[in-house]
PDB file of N, CA, C and O in Angstrom:
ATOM      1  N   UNK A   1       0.859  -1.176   0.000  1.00  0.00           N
ATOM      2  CA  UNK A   1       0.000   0.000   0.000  1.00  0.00           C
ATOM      3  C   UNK A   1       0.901   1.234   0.000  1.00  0.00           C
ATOM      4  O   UNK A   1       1.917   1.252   0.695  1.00  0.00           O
ATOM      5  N   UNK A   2       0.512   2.355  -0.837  1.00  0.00           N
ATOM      6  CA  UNK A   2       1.542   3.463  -1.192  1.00  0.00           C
ATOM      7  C   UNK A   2       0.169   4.432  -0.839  1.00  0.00           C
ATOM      8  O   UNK A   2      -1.031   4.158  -0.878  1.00  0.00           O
ATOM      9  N   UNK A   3       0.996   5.855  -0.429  1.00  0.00           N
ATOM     10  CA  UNK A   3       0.495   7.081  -0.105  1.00  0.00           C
ATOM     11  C   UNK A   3       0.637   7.772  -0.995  1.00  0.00           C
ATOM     12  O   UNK A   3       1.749   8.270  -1.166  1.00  0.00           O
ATOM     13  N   UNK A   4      -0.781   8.155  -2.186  1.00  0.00           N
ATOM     14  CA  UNK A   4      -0.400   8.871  -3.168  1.00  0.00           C
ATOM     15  C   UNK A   4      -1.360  10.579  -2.836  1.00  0.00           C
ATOM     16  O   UNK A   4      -2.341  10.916  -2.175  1.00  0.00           O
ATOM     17  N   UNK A   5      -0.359  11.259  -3.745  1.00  0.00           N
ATOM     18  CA  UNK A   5      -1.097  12.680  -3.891  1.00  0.00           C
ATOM     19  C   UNK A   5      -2.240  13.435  -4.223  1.00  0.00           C
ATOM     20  O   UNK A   5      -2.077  14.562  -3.755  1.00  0.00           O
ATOM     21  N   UNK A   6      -3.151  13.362  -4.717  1.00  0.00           N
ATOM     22  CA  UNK A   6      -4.126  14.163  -5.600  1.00  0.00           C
ATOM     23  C   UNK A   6      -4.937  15.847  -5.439  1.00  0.00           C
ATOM     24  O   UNK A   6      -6.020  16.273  -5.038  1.00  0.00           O
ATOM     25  N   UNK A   7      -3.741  16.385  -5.983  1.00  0.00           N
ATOM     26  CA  UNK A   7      -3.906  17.665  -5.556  1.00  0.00           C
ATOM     27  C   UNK A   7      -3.411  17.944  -4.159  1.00  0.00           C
ATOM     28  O   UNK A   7      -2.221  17.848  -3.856  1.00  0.00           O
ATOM     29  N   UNK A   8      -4.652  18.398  -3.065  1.00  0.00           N
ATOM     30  CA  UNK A   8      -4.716  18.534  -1.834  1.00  0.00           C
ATOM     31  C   UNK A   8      -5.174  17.478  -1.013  1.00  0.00           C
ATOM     32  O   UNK A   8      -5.443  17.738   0.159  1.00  0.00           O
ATOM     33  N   UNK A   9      -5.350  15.941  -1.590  1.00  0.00           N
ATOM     34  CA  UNK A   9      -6.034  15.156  -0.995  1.00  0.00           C
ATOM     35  C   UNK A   9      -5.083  13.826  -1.412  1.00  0.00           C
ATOM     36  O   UNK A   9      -4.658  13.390  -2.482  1.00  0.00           O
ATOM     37  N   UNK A  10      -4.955  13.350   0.224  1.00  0.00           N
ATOM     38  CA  UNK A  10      -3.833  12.010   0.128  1.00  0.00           C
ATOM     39  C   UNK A  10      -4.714  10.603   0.036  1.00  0.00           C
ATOM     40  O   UNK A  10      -5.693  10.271   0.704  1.00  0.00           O
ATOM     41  N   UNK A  11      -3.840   9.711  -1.299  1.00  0.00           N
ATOM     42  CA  UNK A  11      -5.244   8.952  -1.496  1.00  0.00           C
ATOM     43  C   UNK A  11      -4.177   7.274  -1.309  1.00  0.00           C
ATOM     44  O   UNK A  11      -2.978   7.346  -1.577  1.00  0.00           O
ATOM     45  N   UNK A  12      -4.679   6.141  -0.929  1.00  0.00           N
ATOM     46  CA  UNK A  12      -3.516   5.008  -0.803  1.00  0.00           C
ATOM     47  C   UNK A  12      -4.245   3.777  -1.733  1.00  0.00           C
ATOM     48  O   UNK A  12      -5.360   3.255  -1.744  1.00  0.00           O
ATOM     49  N   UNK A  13      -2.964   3.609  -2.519  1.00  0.00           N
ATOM     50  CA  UNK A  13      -2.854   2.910  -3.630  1.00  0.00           C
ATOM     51  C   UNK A  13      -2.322   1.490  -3.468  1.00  0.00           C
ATOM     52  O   UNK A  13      -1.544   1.308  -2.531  1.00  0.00           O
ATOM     53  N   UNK A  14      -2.641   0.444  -4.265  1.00  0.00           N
ATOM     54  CA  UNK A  14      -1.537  -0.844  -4.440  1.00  0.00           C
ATOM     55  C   UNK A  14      -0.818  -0.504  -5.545  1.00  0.00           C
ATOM     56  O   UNK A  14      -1.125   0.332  -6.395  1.00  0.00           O
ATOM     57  N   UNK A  15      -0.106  -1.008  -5.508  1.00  0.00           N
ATOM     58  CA  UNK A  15       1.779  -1.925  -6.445  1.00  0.00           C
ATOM     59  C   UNK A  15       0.847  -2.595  -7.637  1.00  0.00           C
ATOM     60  O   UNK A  15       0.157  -3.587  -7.406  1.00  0.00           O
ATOM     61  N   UNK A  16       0.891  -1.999  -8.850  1.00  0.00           N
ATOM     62  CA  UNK A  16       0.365  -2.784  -9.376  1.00  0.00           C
ATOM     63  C   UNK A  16       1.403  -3.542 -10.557  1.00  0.00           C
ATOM     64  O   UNK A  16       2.119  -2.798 -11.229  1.00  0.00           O
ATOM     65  N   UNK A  17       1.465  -5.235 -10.812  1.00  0.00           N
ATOM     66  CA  UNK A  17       2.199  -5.353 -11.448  1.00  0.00           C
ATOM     67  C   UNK A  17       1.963  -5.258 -12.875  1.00  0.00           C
ATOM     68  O   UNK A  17       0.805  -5.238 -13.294  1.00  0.00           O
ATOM     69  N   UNK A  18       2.948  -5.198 -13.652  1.00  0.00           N
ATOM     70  CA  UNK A  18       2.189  -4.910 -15.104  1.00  0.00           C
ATOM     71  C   UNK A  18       3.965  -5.471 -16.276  1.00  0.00           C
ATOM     72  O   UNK A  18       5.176  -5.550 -16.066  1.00  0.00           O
ATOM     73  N   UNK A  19       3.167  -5.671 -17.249  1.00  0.00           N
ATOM     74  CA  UNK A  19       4.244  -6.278 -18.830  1.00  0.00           C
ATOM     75  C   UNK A  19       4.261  -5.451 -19.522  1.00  0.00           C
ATOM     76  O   UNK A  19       3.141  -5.105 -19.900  1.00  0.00           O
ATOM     77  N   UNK A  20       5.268  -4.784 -20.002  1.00  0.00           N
ATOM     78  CA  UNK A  20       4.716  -3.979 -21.494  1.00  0.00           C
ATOM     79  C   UNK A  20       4.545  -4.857 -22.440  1.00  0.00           C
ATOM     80  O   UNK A  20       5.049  -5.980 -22.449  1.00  0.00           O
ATOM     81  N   UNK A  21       3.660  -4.281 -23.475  1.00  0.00           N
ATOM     82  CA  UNK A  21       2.926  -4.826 -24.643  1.00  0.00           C
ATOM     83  C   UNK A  21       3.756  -4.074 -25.825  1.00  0.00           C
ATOM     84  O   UNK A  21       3.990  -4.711 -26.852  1.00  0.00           O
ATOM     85  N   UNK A  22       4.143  -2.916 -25.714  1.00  0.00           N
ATOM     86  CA  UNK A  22       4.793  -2.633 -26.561  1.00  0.00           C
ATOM     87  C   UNK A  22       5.214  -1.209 -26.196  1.00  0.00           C
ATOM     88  O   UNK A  22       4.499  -0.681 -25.344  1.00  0.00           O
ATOM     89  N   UNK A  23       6.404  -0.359 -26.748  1.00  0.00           N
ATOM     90  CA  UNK A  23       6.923   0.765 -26.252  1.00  0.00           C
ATOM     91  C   UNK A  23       7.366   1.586 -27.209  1.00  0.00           C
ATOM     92  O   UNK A  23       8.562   1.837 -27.356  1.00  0.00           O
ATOM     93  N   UNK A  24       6.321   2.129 -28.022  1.00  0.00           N
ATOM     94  CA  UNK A  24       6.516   3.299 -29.453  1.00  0.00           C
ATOM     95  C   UNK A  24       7.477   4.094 -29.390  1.00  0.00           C
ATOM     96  O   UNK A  24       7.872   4.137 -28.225  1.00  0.00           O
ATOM     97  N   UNK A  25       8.056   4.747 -30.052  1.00  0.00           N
ATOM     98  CA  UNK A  25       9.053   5.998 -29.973  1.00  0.00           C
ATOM     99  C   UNK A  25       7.989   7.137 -31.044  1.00  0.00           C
ATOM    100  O   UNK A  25       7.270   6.841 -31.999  1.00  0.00           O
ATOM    101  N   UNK A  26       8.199   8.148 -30.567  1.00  0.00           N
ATOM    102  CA  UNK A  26       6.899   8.722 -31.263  1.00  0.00           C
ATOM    103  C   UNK A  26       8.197   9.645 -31.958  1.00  0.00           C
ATOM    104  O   UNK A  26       9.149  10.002 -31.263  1.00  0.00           O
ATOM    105  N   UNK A  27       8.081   9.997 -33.531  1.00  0.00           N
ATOM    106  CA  UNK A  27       9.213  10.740 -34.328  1.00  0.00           C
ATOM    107  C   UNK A  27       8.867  12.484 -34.544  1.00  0.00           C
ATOM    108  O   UNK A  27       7.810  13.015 -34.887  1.00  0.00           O
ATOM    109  N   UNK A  28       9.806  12.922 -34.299  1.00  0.00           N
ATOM    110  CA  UNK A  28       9.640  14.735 -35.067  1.00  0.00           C
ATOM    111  C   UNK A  28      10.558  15.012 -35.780  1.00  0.00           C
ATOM    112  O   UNK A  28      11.656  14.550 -35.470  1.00  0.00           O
ATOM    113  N   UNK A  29      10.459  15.731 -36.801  1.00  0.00           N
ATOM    114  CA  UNK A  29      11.495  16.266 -37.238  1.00  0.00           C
ATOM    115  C   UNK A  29      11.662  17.943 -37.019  1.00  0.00           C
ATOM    116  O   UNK A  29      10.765  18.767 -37.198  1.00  0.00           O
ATOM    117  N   UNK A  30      13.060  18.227 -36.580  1.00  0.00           N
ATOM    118  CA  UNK A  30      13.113  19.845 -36.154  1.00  0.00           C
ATOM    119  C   UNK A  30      14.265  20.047 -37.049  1.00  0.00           C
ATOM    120  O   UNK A  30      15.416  19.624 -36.948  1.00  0.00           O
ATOM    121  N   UNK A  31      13.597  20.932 -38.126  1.00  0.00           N
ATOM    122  CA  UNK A  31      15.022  21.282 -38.978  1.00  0.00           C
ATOM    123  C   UNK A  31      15.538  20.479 -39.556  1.00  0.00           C
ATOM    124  O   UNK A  31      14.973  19.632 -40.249  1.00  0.00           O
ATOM    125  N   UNK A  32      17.278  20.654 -39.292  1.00  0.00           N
ATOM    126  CA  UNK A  32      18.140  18.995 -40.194  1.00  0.00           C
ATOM    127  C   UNK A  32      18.070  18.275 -38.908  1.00  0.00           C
ATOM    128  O   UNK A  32      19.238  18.051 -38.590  1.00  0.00           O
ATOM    129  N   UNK A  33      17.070  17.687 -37.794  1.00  0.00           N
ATOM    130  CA  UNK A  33      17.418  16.474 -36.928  1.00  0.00           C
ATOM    131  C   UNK A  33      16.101  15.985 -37.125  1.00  0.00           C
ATOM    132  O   UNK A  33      15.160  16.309 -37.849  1.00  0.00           O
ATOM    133  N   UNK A  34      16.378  14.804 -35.969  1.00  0.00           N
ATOM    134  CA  UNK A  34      15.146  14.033 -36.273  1.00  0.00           C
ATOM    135  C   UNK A  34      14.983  13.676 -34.581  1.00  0.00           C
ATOM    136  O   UNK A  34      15.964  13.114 -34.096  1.00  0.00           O
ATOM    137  N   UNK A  35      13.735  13.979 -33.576  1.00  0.00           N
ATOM    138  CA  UNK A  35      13.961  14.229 -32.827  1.00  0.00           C
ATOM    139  C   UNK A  35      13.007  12.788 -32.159  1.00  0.00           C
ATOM    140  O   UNK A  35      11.839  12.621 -32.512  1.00  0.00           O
ATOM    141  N   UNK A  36      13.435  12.195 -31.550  1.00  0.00           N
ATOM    142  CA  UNK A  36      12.391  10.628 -31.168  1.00  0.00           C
ATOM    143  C   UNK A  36      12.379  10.370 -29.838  1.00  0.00           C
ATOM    144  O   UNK A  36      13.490  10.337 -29.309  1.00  0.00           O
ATOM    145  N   UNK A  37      11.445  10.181 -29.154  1.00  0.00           N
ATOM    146  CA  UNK A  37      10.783   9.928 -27.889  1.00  0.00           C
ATOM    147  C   UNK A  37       9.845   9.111 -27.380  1.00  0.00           C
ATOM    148  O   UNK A  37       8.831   8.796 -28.002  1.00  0.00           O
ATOM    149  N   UNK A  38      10.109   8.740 -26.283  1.00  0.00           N
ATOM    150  CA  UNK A  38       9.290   7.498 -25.777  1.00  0.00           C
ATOM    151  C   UNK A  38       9.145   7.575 -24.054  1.00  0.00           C
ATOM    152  O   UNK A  38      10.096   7.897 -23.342  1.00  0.00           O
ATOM    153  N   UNK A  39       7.985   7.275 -23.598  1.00  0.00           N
ATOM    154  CA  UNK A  39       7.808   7.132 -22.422  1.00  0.00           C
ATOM    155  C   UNK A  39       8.144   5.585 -21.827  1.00  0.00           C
ATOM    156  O   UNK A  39       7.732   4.644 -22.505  1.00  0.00           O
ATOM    157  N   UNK A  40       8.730   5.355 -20.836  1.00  0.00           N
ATOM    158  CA  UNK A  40       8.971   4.107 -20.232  1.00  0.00           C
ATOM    159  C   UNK A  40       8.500   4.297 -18.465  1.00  0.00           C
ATOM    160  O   UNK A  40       9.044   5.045 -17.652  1.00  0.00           O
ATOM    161  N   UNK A  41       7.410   3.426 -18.243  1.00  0.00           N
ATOM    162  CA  UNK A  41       6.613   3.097 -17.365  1.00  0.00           C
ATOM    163  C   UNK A  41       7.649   2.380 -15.958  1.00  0.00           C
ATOM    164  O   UNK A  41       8.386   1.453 -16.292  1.00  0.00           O
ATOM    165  N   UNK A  42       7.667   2.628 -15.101  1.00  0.00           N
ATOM    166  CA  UNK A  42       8.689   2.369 -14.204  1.00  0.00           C
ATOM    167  C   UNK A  42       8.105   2.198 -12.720  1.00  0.00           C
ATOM    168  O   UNK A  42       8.871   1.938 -11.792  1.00  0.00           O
ATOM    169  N   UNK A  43       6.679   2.356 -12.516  1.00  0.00           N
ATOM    170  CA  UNK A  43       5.801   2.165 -11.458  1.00  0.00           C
ATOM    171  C   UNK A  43       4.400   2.230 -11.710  1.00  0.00           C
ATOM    172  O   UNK A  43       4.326   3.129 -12.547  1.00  0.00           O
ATOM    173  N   UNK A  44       3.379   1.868 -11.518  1.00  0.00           N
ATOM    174  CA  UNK A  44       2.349   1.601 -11.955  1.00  0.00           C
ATOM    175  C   UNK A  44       1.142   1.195 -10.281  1.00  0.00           C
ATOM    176  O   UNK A  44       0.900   0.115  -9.743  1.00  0.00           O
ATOM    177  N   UNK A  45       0.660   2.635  -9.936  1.00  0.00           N
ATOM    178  CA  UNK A  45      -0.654   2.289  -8.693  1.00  0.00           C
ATOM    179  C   UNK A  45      -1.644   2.407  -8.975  1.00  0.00           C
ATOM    180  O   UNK A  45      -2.063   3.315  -9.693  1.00  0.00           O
ATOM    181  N   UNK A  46      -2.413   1.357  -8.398  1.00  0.00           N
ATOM    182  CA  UNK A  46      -4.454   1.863  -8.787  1.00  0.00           C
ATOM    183  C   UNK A  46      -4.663   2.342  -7.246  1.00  0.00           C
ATOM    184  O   UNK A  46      -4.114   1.799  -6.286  1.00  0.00           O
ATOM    185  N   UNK A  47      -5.593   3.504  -7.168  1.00  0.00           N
ATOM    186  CA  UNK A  47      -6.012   4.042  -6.333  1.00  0.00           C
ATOM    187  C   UNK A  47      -6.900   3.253  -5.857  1.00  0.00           C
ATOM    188  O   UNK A  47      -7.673   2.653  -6.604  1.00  0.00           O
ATOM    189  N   UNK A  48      -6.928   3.143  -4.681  1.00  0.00           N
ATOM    190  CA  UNK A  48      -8.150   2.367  -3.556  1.00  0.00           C
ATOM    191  C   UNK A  48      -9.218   3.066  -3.423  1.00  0.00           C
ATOM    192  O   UNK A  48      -9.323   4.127  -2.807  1.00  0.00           O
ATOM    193  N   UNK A  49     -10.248   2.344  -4.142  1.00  0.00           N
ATOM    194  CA  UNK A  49     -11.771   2.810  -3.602  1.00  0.00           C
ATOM    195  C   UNK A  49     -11.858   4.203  -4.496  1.00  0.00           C
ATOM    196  O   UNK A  49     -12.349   5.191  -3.949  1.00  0.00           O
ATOM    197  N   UNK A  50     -11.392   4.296  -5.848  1.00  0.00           N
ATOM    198  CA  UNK A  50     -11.702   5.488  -6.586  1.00  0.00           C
ATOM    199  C   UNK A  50     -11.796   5.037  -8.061  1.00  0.00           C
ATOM    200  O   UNK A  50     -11.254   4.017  -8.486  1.00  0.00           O
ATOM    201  N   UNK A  51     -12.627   5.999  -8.894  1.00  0.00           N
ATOM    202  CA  UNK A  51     -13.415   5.520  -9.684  1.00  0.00           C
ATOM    203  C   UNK A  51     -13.406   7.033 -11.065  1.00  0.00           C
ATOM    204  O   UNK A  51     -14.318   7.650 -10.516  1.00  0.00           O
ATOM    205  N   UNK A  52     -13.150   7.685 -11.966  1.00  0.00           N
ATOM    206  CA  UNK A  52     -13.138   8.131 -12.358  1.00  0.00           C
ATOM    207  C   UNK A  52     -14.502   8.667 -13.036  1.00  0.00           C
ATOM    208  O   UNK A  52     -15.385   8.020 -12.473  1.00  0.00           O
ATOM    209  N   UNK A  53     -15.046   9.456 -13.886  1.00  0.00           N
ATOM    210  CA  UNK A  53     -16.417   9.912 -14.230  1.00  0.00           C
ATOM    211  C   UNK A  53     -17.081   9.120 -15.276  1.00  0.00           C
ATOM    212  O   UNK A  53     -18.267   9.295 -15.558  1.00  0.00           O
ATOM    213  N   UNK A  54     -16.356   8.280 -15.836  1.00  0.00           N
ATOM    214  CA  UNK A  54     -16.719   7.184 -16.451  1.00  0.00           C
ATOM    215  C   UNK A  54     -17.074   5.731 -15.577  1.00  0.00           C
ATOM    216  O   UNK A  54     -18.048   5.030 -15.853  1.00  0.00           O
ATOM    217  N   UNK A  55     -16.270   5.474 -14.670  1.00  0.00           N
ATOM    218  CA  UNK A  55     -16.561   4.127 -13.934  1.00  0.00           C
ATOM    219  C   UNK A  55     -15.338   3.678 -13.872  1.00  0.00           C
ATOM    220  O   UNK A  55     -15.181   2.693 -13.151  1.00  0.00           O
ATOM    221  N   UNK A  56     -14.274   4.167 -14.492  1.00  0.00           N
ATOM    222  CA  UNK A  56     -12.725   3.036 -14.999  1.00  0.00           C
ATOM    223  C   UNK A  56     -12.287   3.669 -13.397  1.00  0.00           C
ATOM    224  O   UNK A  56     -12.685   4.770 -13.016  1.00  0.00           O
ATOM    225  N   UNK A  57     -11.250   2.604 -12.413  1.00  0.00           N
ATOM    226  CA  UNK A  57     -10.237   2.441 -12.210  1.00  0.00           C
ATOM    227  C   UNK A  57      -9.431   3.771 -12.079  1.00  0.00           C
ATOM    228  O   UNK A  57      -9.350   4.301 -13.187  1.00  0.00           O
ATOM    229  N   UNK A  58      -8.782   4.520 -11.063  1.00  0.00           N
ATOM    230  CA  UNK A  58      -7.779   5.751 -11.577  1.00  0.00           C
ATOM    231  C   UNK A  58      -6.475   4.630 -11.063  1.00  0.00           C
ATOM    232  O   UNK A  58      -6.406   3.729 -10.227  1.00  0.00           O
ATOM    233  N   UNK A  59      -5.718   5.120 -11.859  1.00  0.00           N
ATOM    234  CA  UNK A  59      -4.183   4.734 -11.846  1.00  0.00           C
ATOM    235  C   UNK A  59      -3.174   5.852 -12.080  1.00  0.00           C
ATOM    236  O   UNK A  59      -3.350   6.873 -12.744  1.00  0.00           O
ATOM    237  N   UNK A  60      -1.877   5.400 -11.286  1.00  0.00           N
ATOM    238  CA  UNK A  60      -0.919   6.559 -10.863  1.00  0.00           C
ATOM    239  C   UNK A  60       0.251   5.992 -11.597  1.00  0.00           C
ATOM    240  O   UNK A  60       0.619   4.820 -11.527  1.00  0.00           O
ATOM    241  N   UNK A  61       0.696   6.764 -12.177  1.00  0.00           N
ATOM    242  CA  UNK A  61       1.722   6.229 -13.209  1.00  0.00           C
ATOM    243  C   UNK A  61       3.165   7.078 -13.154  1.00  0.00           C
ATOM    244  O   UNK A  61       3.291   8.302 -13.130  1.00  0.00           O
ATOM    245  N   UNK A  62       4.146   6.128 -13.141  1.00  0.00           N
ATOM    246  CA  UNK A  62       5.459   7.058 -12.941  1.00  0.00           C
ATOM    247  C   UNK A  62       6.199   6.664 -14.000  1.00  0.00           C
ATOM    248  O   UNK A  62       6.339   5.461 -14.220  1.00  0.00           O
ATOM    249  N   UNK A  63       6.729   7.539 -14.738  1.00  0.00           N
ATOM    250  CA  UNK A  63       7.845   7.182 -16.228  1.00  0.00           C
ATOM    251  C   UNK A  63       8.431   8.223 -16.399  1.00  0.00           C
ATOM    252  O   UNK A  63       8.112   9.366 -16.073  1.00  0.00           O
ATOM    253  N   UNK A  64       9.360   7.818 -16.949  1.00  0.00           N
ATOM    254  CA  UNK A  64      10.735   8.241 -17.561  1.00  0.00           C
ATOM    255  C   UNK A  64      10.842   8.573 -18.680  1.00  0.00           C
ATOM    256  O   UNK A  64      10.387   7.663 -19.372  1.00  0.00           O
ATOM    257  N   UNK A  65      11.428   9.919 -19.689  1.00  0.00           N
ATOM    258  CA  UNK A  65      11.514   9.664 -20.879  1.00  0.00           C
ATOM    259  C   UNK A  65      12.222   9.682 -21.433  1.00  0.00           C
ATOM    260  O   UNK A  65      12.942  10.606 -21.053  1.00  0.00           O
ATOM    261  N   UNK A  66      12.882   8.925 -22.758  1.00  0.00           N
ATOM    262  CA  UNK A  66      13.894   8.308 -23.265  1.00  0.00           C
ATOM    263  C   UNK A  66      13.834   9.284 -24.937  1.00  0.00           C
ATOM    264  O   UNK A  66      12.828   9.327 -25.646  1.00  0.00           O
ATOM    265  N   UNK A  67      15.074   9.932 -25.237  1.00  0.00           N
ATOM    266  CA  UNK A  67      14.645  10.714 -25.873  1.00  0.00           C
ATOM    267  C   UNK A  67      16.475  10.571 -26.368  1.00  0.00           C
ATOM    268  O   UNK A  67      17.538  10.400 -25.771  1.00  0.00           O
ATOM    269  N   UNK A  68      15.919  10.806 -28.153  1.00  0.00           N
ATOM    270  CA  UNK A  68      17.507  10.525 -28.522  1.00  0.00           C
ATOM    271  C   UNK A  68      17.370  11.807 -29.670  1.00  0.00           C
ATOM    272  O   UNK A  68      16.246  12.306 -29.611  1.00  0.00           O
ATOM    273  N   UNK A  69      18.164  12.380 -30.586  1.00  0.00           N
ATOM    274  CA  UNK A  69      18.408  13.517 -31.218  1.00  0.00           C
ATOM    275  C   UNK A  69      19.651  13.532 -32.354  1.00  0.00           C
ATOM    276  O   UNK A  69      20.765  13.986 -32.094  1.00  0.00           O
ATOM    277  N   UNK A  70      19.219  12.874 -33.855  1.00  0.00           N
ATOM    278  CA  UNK A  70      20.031  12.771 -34.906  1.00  0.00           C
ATOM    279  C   UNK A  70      20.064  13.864 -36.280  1.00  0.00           C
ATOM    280  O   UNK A  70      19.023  14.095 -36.896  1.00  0.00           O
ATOM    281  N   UNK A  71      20.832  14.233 -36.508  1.00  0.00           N
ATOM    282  CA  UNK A  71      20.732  14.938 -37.658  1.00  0.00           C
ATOM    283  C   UNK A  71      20.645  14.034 -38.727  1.00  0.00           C
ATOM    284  O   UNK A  71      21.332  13.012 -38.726  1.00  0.00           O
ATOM    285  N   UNK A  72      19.478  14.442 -40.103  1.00  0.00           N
ATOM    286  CA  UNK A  72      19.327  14.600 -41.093  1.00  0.00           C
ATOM    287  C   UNK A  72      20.321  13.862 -41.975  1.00  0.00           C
ATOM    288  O   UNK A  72      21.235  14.680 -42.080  1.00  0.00           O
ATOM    289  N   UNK A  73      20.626  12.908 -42.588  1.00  0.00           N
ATOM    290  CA  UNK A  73      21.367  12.515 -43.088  1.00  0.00           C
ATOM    291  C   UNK A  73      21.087  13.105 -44.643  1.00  0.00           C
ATOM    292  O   UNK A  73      19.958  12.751 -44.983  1.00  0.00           O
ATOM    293  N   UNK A  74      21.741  13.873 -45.669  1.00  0.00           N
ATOM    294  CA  UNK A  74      21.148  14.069 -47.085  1.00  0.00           C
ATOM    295  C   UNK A  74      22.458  13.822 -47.835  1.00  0.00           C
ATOM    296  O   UNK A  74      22.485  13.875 -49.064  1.00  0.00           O
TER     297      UNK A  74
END
């Protein structure tokens, strides 16, 4: 059980375990580079006893982002 934040209101979560399914690099190009990024998931909590405005589950998510930066090859 973890002590999470929400706003002004402290809310306690489980450990949730989880697999990635898959981990995109999303592409830009700025100028002559090519600029690519990806989020990587590194903790993963569902909030206890909370429910979002739809009905789903809220979950607390902690990641990292992985971000690389090549020039343009022509």
């Amino acid at each position: 059980m973890a002590k999470l934040r929400v706003g002004d209101e402290e809310v306690e979560g489980d450990l949730v375990p989880f697999v990635p399914i898959r981990e995109d690099w999303n592409e830009y190009r700025a100028g002559d580079y090519i600029v690519k990024m990806k989020s990587i998931v590194s903790e993963m909590f569902r909030a206890k006893d909370k429910i979002d405005a739809a009905g789903n589950p809220v979950f607390f998510i902690q990641t990292s982002q992985v971000t690389t930066i090549r020039k343009v090859e022509q």
